[in-house]
Backbone bond lengths (Angstrom), bond angles and torsions (degrees), N, CA, C in turn:
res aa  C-N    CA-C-N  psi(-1)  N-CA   C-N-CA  omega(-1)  CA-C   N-CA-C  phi
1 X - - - 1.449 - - 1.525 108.98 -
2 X 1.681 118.18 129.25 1.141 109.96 171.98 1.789 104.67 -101.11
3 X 1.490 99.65 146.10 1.042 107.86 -155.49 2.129 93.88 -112.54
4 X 0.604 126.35 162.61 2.426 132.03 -146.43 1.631 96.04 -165.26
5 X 1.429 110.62 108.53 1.287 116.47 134.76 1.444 131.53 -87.94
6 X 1.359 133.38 71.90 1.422 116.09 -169.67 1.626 127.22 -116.76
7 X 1.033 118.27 168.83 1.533 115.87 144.92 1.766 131.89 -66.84
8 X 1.050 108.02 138.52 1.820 103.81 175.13 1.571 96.63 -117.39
9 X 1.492 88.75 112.34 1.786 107.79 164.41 1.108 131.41 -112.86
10 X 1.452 129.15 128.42 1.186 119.42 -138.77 1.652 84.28 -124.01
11 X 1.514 99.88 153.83 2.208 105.02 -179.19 1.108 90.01 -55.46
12 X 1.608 107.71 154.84 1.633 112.76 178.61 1.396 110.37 -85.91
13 X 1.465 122.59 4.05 1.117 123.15 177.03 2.138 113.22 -122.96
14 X 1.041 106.51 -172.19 1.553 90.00 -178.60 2.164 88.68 -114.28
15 X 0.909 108.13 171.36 1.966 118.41 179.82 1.313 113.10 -81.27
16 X 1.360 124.07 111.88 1.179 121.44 171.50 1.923 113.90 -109.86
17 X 1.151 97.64 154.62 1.474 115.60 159.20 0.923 149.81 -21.86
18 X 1.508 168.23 69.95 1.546 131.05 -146.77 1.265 131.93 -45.96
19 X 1.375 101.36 -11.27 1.772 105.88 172.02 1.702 103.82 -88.29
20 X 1.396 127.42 -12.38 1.519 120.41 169.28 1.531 106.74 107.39
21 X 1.714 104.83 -5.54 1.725 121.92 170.57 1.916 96.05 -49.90
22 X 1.665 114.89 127.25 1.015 92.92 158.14 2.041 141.11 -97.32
23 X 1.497 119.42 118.40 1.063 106.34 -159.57 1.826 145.79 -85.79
24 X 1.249 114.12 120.82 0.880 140.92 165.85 1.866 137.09 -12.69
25 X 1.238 111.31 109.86 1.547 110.59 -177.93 1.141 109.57 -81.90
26 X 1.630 134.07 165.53 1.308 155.48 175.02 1.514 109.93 -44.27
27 X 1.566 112.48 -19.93 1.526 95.02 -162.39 2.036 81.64 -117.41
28 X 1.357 126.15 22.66 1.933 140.44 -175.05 1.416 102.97 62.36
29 X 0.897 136.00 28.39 1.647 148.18 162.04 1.465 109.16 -73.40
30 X 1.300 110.25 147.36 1.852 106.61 167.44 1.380 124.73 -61.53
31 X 1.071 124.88 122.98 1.765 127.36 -171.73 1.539 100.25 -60.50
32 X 0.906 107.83 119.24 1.890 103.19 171.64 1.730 85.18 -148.84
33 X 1.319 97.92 134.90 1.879 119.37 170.31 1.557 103.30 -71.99
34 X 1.764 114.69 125.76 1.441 95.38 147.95 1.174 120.63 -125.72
35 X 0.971 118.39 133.01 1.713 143.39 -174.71 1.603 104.50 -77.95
36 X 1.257 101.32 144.26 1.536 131.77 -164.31 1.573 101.88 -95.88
37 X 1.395 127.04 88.31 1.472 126.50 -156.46 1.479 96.44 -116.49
38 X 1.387 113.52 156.44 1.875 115.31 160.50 1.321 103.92 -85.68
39 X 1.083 119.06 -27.89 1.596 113.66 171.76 1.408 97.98 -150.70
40 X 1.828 107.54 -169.88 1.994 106.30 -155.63 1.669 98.50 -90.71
41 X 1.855 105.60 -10.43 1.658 101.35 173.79 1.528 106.26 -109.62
42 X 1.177 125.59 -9.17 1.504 134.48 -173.66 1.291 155.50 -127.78
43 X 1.447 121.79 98.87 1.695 144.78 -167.72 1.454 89.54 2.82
44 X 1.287 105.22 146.49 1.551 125.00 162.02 2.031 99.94 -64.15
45 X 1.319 101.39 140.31 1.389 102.56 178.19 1.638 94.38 -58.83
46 X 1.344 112.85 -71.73 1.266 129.18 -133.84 1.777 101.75 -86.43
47 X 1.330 93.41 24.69 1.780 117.74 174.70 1.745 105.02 -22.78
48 X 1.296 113.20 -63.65 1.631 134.02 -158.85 1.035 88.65 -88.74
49 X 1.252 139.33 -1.92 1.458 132.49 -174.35 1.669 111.27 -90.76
50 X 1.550 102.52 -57.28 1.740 132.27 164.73 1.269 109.55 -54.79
51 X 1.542 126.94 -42.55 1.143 115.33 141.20 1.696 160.93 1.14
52 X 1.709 76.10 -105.07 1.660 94.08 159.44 1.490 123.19 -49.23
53 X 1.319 105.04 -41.79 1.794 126.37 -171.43 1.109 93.98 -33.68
54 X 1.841 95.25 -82.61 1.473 111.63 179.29 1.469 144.21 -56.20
55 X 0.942 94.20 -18.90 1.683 104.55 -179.55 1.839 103.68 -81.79
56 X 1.293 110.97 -39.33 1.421 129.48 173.88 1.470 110.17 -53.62
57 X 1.583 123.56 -47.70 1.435 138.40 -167.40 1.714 89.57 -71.07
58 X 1.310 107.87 -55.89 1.939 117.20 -158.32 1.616 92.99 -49.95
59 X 1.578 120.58 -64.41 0.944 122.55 -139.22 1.604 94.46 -83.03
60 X 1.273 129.98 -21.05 1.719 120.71 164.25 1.536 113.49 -69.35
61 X 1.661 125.26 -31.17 0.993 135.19 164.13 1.300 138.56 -34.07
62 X 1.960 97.61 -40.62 1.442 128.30 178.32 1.655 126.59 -75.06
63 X 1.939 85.58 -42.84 1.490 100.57 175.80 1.531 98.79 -62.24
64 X 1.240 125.34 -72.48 1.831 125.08 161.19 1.691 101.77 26.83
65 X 1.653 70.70 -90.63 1.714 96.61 -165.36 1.570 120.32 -72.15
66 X 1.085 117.23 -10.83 1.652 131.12 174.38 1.539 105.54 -71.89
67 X 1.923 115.19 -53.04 1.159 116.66 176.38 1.440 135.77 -69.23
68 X 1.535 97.04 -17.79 1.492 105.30 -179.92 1.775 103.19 -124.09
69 X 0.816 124.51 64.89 1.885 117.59 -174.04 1.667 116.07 -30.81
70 X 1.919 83.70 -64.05 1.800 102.43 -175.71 1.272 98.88 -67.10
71 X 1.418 153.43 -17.23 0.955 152.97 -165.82 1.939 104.01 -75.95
72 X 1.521 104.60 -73.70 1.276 133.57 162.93 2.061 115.07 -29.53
73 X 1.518 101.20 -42.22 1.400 110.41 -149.79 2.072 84.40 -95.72
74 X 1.280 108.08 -31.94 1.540 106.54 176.95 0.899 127.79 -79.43
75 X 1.124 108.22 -17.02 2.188 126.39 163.34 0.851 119.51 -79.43
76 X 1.575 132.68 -13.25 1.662 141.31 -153.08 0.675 118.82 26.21
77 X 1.376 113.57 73.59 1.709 134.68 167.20 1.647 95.33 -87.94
78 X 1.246 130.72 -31.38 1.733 139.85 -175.57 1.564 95.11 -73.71
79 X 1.380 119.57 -27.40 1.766 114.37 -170.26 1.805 119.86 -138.74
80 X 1.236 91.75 51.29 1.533 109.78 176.73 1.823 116.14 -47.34
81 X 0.811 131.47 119.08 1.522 144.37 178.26 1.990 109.77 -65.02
82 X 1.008 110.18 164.50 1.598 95.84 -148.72 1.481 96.59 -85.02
83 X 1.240 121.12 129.93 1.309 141.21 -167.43 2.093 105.83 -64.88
84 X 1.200 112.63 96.85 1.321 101.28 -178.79 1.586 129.43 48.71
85 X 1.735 116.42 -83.91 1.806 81.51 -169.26 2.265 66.25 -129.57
86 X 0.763 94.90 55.69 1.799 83.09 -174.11 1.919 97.07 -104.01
87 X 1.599 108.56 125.08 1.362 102.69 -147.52 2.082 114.91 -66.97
88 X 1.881 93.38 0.29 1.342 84.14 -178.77 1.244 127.64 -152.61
89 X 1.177 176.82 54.21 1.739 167.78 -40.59 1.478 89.83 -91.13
90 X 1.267 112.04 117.55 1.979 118.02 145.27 1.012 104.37 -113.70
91 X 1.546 112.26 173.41 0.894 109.52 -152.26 1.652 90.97 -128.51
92 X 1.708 120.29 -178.81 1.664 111.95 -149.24 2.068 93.36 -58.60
93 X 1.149 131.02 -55.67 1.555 162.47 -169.50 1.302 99.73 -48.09
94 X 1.705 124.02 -39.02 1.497 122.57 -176.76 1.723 99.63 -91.89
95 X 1.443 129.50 -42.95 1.322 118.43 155.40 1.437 131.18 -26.46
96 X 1.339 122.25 -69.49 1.343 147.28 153.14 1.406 99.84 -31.79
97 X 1.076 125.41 -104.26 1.917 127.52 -166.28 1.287 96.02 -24.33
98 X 1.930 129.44 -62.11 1.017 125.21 -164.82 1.696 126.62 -53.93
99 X 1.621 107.58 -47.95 1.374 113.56 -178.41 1.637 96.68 -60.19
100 X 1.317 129.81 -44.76 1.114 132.37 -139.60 1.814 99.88 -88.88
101 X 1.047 115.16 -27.78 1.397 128.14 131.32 1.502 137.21 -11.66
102 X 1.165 88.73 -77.15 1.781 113.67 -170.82 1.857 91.05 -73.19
103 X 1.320 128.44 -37.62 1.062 123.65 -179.99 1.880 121.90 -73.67
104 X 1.426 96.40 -40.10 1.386 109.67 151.50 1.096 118.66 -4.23
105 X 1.581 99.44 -71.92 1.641 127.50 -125.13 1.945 92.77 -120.46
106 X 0.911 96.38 15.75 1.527 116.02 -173.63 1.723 119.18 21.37
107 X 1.361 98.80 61.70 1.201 137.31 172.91 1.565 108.59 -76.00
108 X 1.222 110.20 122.11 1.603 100.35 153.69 1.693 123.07 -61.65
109 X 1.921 83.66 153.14 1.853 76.55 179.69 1.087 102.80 -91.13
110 X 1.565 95.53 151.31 1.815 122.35 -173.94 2.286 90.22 -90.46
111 X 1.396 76.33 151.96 1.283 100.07 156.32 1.273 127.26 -27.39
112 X 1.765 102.01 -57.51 1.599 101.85 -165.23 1.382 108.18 -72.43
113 X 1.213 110.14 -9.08 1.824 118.79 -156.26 1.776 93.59 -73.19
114 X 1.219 84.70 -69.71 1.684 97.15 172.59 1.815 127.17 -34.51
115 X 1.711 102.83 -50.26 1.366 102.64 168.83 1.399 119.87 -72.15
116 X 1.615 113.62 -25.05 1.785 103.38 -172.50 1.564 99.17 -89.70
117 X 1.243 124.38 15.25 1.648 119.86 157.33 1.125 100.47 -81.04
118 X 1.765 123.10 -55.53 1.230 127.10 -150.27 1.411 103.82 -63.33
119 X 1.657 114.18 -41.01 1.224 100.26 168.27 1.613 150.34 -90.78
120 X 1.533 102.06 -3.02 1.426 114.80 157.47 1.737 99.39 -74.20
121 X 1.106 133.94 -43.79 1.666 113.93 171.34 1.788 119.71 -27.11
122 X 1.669 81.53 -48.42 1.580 88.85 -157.01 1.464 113.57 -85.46
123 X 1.707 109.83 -16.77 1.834 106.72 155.20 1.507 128.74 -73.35
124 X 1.846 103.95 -19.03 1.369 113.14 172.18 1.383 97.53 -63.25
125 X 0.955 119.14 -59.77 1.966 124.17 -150.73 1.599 100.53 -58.92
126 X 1.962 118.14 -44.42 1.271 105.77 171.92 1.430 129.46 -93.79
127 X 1.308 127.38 17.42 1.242 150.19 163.88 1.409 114.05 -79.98
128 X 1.426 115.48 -30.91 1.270 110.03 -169.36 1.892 108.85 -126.06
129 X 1.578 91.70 15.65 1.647 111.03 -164.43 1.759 104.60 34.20
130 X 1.351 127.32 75.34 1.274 130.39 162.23 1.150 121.82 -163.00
131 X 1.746 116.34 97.02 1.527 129.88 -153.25 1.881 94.34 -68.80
132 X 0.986 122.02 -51.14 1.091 137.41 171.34 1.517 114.58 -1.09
133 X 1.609 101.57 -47.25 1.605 119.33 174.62 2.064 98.07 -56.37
134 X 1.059 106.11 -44.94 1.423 104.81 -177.53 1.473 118.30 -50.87
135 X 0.996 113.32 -53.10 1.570 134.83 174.10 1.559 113.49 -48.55
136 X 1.291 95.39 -33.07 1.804 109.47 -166.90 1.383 112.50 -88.56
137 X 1.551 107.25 -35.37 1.825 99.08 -160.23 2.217 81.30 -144.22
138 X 1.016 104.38 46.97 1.662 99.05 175.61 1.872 101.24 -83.76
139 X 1.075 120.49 175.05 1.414 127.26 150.17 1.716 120.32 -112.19
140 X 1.038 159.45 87.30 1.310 137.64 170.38 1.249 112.32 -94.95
141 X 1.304 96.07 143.91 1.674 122.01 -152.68 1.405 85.54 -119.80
142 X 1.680 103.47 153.99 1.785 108.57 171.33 1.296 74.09 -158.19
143 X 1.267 103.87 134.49 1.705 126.46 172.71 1.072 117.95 -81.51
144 X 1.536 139.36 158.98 1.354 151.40 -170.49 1.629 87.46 -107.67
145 X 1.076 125.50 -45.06 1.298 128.58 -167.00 1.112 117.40 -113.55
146 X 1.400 141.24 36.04 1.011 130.27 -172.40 1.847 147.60 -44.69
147 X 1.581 81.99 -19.35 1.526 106.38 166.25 1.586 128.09 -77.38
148 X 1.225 98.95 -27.05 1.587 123.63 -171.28 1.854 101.10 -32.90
149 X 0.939 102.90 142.39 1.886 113.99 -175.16 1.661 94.35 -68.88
150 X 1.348 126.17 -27.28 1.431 115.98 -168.20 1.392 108.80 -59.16
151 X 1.747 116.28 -55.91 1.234 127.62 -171.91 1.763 100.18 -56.08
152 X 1.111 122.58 -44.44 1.639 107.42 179.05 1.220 137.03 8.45
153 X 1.240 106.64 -96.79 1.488 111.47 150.53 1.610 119.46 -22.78
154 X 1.050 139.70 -80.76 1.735 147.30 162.46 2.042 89.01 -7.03
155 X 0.947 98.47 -70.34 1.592 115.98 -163.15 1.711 102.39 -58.75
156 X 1.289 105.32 -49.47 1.624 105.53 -167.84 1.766 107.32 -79.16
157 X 1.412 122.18 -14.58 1.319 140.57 158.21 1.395 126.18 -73.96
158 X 1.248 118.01 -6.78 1.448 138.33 176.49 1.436 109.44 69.80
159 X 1.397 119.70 6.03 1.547 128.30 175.88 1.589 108.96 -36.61
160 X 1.803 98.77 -66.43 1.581 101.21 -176.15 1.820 92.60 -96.39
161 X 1.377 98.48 173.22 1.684 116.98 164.53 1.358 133.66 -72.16
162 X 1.487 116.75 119.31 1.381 113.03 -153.42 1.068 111.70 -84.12
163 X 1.665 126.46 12.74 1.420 145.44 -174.80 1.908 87.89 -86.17
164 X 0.904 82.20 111.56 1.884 109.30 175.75 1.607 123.89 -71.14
165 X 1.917 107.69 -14.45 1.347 129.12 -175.59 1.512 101.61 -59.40
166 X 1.269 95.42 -46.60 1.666 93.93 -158.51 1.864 112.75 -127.78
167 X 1.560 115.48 147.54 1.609 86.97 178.06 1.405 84.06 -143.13
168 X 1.584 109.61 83.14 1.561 137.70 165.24 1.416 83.61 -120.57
169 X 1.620 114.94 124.26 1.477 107.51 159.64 1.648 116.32 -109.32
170 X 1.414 120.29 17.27 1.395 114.81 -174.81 1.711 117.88 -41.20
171 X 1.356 124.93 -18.71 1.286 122.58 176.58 1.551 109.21 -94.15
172 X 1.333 118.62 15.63 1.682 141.82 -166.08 1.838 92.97 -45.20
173 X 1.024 122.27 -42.49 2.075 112.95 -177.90 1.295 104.12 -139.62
174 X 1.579 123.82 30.90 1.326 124.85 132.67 1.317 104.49 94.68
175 X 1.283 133.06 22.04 1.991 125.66 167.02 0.795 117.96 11.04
């Protein structure tokens, strides 16, 4: 389990269109990215760390699904349903390219990157009945900011816990 102290910073603006339409997340909210920061001006320390994690998880993920196709294709791992507020269904291969992408391009990781592991973890673990996978390749995140207006939404969606005590979300979709 990799374990994230960070900030969530969100664009200071929301994504628009080339026509100036402004665009829209999965749950009709303004699309704004939030990035996984050590602070609201500064790289996550453990940058190469979130990294490796992930890039490490994708590419065992692949072998998975490389070795078993019909296996992969009967689970709908090829037709994933839209991941929380992400405005549209990808599929396991467009996840992957994408994070792997953003890392590329030495992008901080966004938010969503982090949750659509957390939640391909958690279809691996009951797909293959072995929580164990959870334990192995989880992320838990504990916010610096837990109050921050960005997460809102997260909170008013029941994503994170609306218990205000604590802002460790390792139980974030319930093990």
């Amino acid at each position: 389990m990799l374990k994230i102290k960070a900030h969530a910073v969100a664009q200071p603006v929301a994504l628009n269109r080339r026509t100036g339409e402004e665009l829209m997340d999965g749950w009709g909210l303004p699309r704004r990215t939030i990035y996984i920061k050590d602070s609201n001006h500064r790289r996550l320390d453990v940058y190469e760390d979130v990294e490796k994690y992930q890039n490490k998880f994708f590419t065992r993920l692949e072998e998975i699904m490389n070795t078993d196709p019909i296996w992969a294709t009967a689970n709908g791992w090829d037709k994933l349903p839209k991941i929380y507020n992400d405005p549209v269904r990808y599929s396991v291969q467009d996840i992957i390219n994408d994070t792997r992408d953003q890392y590329k391009h030495r992008r901080d990781p966004t938010l969503s990157m982090l949750l659509r592991q957390k939640y391909l973890i958690r279809k691996l673990a009951k797909d293959l009945g072995d929580n164990t996978i959870i334990n192995m390749w989880d992320i838990d995140i504990t916010f610096k900011n837990p109050s921050d207006p960005v997460l809102k939404k997260f909170y008013d969606k029941n994503v994170f816990s609306a218990v205000a005590v604590t802002n460790n979300y390792s139980e974030l979709f319930g093990a």
